[in-house]
Each structure stands twice: as structure tokens, then as C-alpha cells.
C-alpha positions in Angstrom: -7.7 5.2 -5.3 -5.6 5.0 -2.4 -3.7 2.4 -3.2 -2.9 3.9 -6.6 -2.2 6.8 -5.3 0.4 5.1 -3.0 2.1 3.3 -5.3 2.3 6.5 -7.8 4.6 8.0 -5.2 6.6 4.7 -3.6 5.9 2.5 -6.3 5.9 -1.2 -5.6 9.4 -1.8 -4.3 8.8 1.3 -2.0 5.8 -0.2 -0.5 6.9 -2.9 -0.2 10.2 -1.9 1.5 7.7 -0.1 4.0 5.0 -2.6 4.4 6.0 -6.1 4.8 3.3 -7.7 2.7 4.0 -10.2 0.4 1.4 -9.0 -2.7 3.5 -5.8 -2.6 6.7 -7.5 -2.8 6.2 -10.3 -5.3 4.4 -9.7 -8.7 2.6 -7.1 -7.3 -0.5 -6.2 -8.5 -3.9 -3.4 -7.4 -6.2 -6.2 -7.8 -4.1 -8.9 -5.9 -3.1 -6.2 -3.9 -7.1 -5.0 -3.1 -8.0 -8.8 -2.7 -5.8 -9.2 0.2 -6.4 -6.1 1.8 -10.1 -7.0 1.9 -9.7 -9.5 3.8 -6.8 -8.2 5.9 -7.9 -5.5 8.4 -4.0 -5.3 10.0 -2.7 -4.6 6.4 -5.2 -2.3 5.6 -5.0 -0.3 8.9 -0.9 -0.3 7.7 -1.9 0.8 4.1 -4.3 3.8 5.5 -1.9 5.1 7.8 0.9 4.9 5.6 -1.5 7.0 3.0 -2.6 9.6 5.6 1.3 10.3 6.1 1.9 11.0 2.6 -0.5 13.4 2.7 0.5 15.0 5.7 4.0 15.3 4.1 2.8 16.5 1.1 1.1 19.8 2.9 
């Protein structure tokens, strides 16, 4: 949900513009996208904070 949400309001080339991970850059998907970040605590830990700012500028 997270990620969906994120890429709802960046969309891909956003994210990936502010996240330097290659699944958001080339043929991005949410399930190669959710497959890395499993595995990736550094790039999830970027993904969450990244998803708590939006929210904090959306209030």
C-alpha cells in the first residue's frame, strides 16, 4: 500500500529521481519493486521515510 501510494503521487520517474534504486528506475514494477525491498532494509528504510514525508506534507 505504501508503495502504491508513493508512486500515485511521484510516479515511477519521481521515485526514482528521489531514490536511487535501480527497480524504480528501469522497467519498474510493485512486484519487482516489493521483491527488492524485502530483501533490502537500506532501501526500505529510504522508501518509509520518504512515505512518512509525503504525509507530513500532505497535512
Amino acid at each position: 500500500m505504501m508503495l502504491e501510494r508513493l508512486v500515485a503521487h511521484y510516479e515511477w520517474s519521481g521515485l526514482g529521481a528521489r531514490i536511487d534504486i535501480r527497480c524504480f528506475q528501469n522497467e519498474p514494477s510493485i512486484n519487482s519493486s516489493l521483491k527488492f525491498l524485502r530483501r533490502t532494509p537500506w532501501a526500505r528504510a529510504k522508501v518509509e521515510a520518504l512515505y512518512l514525508d509525503m504525509i507530513r506534507s500532505r497535512s
